[in-house]
Every structure is written in C-alpha cells, then in structure tokens.
N, C-alpha and C positions, 0 to 999 in steps of 0.2 A: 261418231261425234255428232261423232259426229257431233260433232259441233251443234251447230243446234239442230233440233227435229222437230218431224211432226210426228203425231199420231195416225195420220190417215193412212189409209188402203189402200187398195192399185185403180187406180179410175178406169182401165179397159182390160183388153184382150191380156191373153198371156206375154205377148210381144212389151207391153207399155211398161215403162222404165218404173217402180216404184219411189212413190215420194218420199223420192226421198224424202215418226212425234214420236262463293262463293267462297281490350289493350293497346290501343292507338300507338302505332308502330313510326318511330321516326328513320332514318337509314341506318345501316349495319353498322357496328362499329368499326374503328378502326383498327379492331385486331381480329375482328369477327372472319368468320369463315372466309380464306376467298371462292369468288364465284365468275364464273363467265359473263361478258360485258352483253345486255341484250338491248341493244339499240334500234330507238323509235325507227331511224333509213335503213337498218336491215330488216324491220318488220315490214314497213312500207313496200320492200323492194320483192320479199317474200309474199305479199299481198297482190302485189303488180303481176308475177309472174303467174299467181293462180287466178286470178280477174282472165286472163290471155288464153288459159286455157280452159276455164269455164267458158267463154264464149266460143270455142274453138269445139268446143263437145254442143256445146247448143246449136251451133250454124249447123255440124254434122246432122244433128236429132230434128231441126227442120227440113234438111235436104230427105233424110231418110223418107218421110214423112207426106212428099209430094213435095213440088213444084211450085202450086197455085198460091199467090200472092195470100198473105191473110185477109181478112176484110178488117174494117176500123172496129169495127165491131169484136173480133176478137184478139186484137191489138191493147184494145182499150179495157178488155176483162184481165188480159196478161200482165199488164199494168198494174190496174188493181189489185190482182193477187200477189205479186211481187210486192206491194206498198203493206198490202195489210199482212205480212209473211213478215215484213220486217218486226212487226211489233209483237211476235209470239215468244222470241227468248230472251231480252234483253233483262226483262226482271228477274230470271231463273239465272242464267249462265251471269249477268254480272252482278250478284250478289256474290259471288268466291273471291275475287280481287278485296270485294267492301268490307269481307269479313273481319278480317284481322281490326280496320276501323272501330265496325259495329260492336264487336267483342268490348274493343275498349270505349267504347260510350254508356253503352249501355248499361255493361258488367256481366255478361252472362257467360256461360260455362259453354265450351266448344259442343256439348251435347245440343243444348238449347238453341248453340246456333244453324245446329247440323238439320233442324227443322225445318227450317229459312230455305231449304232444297228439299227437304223430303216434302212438306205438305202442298206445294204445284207439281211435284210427278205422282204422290201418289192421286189429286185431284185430276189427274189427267188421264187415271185409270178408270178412276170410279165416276167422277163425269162423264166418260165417254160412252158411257149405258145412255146418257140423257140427250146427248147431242142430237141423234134422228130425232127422236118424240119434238125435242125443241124445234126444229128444221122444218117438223111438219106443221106445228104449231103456228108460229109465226113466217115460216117462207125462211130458204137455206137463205137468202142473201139479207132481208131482217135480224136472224138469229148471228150471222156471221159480225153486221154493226156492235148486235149489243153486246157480244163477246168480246170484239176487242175493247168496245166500250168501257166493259168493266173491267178490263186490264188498266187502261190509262186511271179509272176513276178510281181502284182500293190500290193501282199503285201509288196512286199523289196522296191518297190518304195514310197508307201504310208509312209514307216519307214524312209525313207530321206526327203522327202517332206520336203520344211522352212515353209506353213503358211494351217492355215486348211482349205483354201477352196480347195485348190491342194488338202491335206487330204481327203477330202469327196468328190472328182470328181473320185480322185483313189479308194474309197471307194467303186465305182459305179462298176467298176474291177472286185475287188472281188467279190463281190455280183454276177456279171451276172455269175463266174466263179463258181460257188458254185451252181446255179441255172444251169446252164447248165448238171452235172453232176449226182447230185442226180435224175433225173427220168432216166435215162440213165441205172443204174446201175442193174436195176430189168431185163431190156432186156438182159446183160450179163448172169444174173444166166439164166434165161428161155433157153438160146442155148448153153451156156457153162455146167449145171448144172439143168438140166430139173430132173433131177431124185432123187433130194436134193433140191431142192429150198428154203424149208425154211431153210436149215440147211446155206444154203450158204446165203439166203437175213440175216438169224443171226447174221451170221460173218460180214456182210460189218455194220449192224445195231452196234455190239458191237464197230466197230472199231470207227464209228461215237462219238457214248457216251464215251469211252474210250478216244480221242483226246480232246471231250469237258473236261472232267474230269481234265484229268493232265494238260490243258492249262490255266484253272481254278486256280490248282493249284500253277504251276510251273510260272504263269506270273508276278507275282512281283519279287520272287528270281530271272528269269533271266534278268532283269531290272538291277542287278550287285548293288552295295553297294552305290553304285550314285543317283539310282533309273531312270535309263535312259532307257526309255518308249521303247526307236528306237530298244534298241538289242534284245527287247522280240521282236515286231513285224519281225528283222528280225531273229531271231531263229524259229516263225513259217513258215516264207517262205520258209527257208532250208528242214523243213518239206514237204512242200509242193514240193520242188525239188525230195527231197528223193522219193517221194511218188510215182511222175510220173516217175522217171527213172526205179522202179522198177514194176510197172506197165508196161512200153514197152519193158522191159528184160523180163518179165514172161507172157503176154502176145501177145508177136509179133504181133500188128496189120499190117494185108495184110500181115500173114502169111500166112500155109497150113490150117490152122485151122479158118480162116478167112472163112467166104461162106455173100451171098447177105441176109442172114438170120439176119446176122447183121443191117442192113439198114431199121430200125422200117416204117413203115407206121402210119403216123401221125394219132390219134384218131379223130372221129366226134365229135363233141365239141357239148354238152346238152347245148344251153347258153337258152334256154326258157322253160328249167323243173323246176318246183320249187324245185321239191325234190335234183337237184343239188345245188341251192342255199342253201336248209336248212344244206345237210352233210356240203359246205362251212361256215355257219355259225357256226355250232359247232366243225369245225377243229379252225377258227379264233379266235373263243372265249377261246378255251384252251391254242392255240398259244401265243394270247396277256398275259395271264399271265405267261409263259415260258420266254419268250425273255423280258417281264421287267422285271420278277428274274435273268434273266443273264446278262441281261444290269448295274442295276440299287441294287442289294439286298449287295454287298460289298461295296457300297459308303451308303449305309442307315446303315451299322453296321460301316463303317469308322466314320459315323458322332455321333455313340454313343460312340468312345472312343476305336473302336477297332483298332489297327494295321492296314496300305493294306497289310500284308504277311496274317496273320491272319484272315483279313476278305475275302482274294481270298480261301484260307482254306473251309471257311464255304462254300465256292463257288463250293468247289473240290467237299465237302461233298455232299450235293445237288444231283449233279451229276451223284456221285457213288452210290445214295440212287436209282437214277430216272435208273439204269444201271441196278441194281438187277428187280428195277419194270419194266422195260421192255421187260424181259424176261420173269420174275415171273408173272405179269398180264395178259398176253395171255395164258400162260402152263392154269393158274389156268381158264382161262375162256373158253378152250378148255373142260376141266371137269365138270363143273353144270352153271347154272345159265343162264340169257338171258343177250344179247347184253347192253339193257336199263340198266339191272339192272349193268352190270359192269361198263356202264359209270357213271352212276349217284355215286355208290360206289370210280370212282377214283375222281370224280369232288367234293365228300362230302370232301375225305382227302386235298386236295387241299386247300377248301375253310378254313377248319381248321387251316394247315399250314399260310396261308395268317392271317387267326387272330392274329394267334400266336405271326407272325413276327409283327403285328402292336400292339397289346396290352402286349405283353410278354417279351419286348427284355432279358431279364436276361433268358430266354429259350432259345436262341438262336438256340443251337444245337439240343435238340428235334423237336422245332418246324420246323428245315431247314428238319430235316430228316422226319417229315410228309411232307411238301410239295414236298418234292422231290419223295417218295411212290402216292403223285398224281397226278404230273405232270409226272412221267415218266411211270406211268401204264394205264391212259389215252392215250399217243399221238401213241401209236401200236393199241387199240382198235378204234378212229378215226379211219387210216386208214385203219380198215377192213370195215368200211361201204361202201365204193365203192362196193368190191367186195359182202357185204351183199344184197345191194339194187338195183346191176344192175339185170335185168330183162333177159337183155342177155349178155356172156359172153363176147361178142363184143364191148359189150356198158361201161365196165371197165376203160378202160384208158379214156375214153371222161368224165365220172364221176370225175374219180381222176384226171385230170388236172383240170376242172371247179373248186374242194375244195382245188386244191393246190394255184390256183391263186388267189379267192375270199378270201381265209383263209389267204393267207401270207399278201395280201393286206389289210387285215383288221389288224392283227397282226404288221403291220409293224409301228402303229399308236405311239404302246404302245410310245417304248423308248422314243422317242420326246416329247411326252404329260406327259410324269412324269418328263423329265427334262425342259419343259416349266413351269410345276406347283410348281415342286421346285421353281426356278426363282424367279415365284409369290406370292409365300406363304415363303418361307425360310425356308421349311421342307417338308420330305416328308409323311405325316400322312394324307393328304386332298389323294394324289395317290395311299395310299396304300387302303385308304378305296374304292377310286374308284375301285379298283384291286378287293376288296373285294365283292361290286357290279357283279363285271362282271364275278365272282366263284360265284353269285346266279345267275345270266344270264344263264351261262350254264348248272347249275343242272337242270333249269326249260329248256332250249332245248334242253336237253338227255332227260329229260321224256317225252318231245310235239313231237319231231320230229322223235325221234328212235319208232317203230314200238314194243307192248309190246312184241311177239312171236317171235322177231327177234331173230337167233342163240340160241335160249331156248335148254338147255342140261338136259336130266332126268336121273337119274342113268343106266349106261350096254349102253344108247345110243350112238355111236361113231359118230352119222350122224346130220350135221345142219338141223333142221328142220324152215329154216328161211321163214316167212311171208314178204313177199315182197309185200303185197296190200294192206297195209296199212300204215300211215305215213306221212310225206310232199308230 
C-alpha cells in the first residue's frame, strides 16, 4: 500500500530499512444493498492505534541506531522530509473516493477515468530516468522544491480545468512532479542524515502513507455538501504549497549546508541483466494490485450500496492498515526468516484480501484490513531487493531505477484496464478476478525469482547472510 509510496531505493547499507514509490452519487437507496456501518470514531480510533505504533517502531529504529542525541540539524531535515512526503499521494490515492463525483460532472466513461491513476504511476516510471540528471542539474534540494512545486501548481490547475482532456494533459503535471521527487529524497537522508538513515528514510516513508491515508479519507468531506470534486483537488494543492515552503524555510537550498555532495551522479542503468527485469517484474506486479485498490476499491463498494464518504473511509482504512505493515513488515523481517519467504507471506495476505473483496462484500472491513497488512508489508520488502541483489554497492541505484521504471510501467496498466472492463462488462468481478490472477502471478515470482537464502535470519544472528548467486 501500501498506501501510499515512494519510488526511491535504499539509502544505505544492506541493514537500512527500505522506504518505504480514485454520475454524482447521492446515498444508497432505501432498499439498496445492506452493508456494514463504517464510522468516522472507528476510523479515527483504528488511526490512533496505528499512529502508537508507528512511533513505537520508530523510537525502536532510533535506539537501534545509536544513542547520541540528533543535532538540530538533522532534526530539522526530518521535519522537512516528513512535510514535503506528505504532499506526494494526496492527488493520486484521493482521486478514487472523487471518482464516482467526477464520473458524474464531467460524463466520462469509467475507462477515461481509469487514466486519472494510470498517467502519475506510469509518469512515475518514466520520470524516474530523469530525476538524477534533474538533481544534478539543479542541486537534490532545488529539484526536490520544484517538484513538489509542480504538484500544488497542475494540481490547482487540474481543479479548474472546464473539460477532461485539459484534466489529464495537467494530469501529466503532476505525475512528472511526484516522479521527480521520490528517488531524490534518499539522496537528502544519505548527506543530511548518514548516521540515521533509516530512522530518517522512516519518517519521509510515514509521511508518504500518512498523506495517502487522510486524502483517502478526508476527500469526499472536503468536496463540501455540494459534493464539488474541484475544492478537494484544490485543498490538496494547498497541501502541496504548504509542503514546499516549508521545505525551503528548513532546508535553505544553496545554503551553508548545501556542498556539490548534493549533485547525485546519475546511476549506470542494468538495461541487459535479466535479474533487473525480474526485481522489475515483481515490484510491477505488486504495484498493479496497489494502485487499482486505490484507484478503483471505493467505486466497487459505491456500486454495492455504499455512501463515497463511507466508501473513501474504507479507503482511509486500507491505508492505515498498509501504514502499521510497513513499518511492522521490515522490523519483523530484520528478525527471522528469509527475503522469499517474507515476500511470498505478504503477497499470500494480499491475494486473500483480493478474494475477500471479490466473493465477501458484506466483509468489507476485515477483508480491506487483510489486504491492506499485504500490500503495505510487501512494497518496503520489494524495495530491499536492489540493495539484496546488487553484487556491488555501486550497482544500487542502476538496479533500483531499472524496478522503478519497468514496475511503475507495468503498474501503470492497472487503473485504465479495470475501468475499460468495467465499460465492457457493467461490473467489476471479471477485473477483480483478473486482480486476483495477478496476486497468484506474484506469489509464484517471489518464489522463482527471489533467491531461497536470500536475507535468511537464524536466531542471535544480526548479520544478512544474503545469497546473491543465485536467482534471475
């Protein structure tokens, strides 16, 4: 889910935790489906309890870490990236709630809206070839403003747009703006933050799922009593404002604290190892079921009879479930077990989840909260494979750009294709099953591709003893 993500790599050693890259509908009738009651104080109270132990996994990931007090200095970069992490999913993950709205203002066919999430994941692919050259260009902490910058700016514009093809040219916007950013942000911790890394890639990761979460949430209520699509899109802009001004207040880029250190050196790019295509295929294949739950999972509970306040709810849920498992899924896989076997374990809950939602709707809420424990505890152990399977340390970011682009690229298929098959069928149970397909796709390429001794843990051992010679 994970809820929301990023795109970036692993900012250190093999030890460092990877960072952790939606017909204007009034309520259901009165004889319409019944459905389970999802209430704002149990969401709230299911928020409370994972807020408790995200910080209870972060005080851990600092004690691990050392002792020694931060300095303000990287106190104040933590901050930062926490602030500007919030503004990276809010225009992705809370256009699925708005959908059902937009559908009906606009007029367009569930294909045409299914774009409104494909064109920022697949720009998240194909941007992410450009992010270093950008970074060197203008300096990581420059390039990181203007990024979010042009999140807030084609998303206020996107929110006045009169007709949807303007909507999904400015759609294009955001995306490159969101893809610029996220592999950017592991370069800050490494020179701001080298002696904390994971504690710091934690913080930008929570802030990530944390912005997915409440946008989740919060995107039908701020739609107003009207149900007017345009003031959520431009409340997340403000967001997005927020984010970068407090970014270039606490960070001073081409401050004193600025050095050419900042200025990445673009990675060699593996485009002829297979073993890059395979981690790409098995980021893709998780991806895809990610981004059509967040595209597409509160218009499939809208069309059983649920409220959109109520079905972006389920959405929050999701979310906040995939927020605890993507802290709680690395802690726990730093402790026993192998690489394969963690993946195969989140892609099992997953695949479950997915049933659920297609054969169970009167589960609604158990089943959203398994799929969200396998989506969000899966997409941090993907991104440890880079760092599992380079060979050399150097060879890192050339790995994890080949699975960010190959993965977002494929992922980016999802939304469109479920709201094509909607179209064609008038339901969506033919795309959930496909979904379902492609949760068995990936359990069988966590077991074929991931190497069995990979990151294997035996009790008292603190050390990866990862097999790297064997695999794709």
């Amino acid at each position: 889910m994970a809820s929301g993500r990023t795109g970036a790599g692993s900012t250190a050693g093999p030890t460092t935790r990877p960072t952790a890259d939606l017909q204007r509908l009034e309520s259901p009738e009165p004889d319409g489906p019944a459905r389970p009651a999802l209430t704002f104080a149990q969401w709230r109270g299911d928020a409370r309890r994972s807020t408790s132990i995200v910080a209870t996994l972060g005080r851990q990931s600092f004690e691990q870490e050392g002792n020694a007090v931060p300095s303000s200095s990287a106190i104040r970069t933590a901050i930062a990236l926490f602030l500007v992490a919030l503004a990276l999913r809010p225009q992705v993950v809370g256009i699925g709630p708005l959908l059902p709205l937009i559908q009906g203002d606009l007029g367009i066919s569930h294909g045409v809206g299914g774009l409104l999430g494909t064109i920022p994941v697949l720009c998240m692919g194909v941007f992410a070839l450009v992010a270093p050259w950008l970074g060197r260009l203008l300096g990581t902490e420059r390039a990181i403003a203007a990024g979010v910058a042009a999140i807030g700016l084609f998303g206020f514009l996107r929110g006045v747009a009169p007709d949807p093809l303007t909507i999904l040219v400015l759609t294009v916007g955001v995306g490159g703006g969101i893809a610029v950013v996220g592999p950017l942000l592991p370069i800050v911790v490494r020179h701001r933050a080298p002696a904390r890394a994971a504690l710091a890639s934690g913080v930008y990761a929570g802030g990530i799922v944390l912005g997915a979460t409440l946008s989740g949430a919060l995107a039908v209520p701020l739609a107003g009593p009207d149900r007017e699509w345009r003031l959520t899109l431009a409340a997340f802009s403000a967001v997005a404002v927020g984010s970068v001004t407090a970014w270039l207040v606490l960070e001073r880029p081409g401050g004193p604290e600025a050095d050419a250190g900042d200025r990445p050196v673009a990675p060699r790019l593996p485009w002829g190892r297979p073993r890059a295509w395979a981690v790409a295929f098995v980021f893709g294949a998780q991806s895809v079921l990610f981004y059509a739950a967040v595209s597409w999972l509160p218009t499939i509970y809208v069309e059983r009879g649920w409220s959109p306040a109520d079905a972006g709810l389920l959405l929050a849920l999701m979310n906040a479930t995939g927020l605890v498992a993507t802290f709680g899924g690395p802690a726990l896989a730093e402790r026993f077990g192998s690489r394969r076997g963690h993946l195969l374990a989140a892609a099992a809950f997953a695949l479950v989840g997915l049933l659920g939602v297609t054969t169970a709707p009167a589960l609604a809420v158990p089943v959203v909260v398994v799929l969200g424990i396998g989506l969000g505890s899966i997409f941090p152990l993907v991104l440890a494979l880079p760092v599992d399977l380079a060979e050399r340390r150097e060879d890192v970011g050339g790995l994890a750009a080949i699975m960010l682009f190959g993965g977002y690229v494929i992922s980016s298929v999802a939304p469109v294709a479920l709201g094509l098959i909607r179209d064609a069928t008038g339901g969506f149970e033919l795309g959930l099953w496909l979904l379902i397909g492609t949760a068995v796709v990936l359990l069988g390429a966590c077991w074929w591709f991931v190497p069995a001794g990979l990151g294997r843990r035996v009790p008292g051992d603190r050390h990866r003893a990862a097999d790297t010679t064997a695999g794709a």
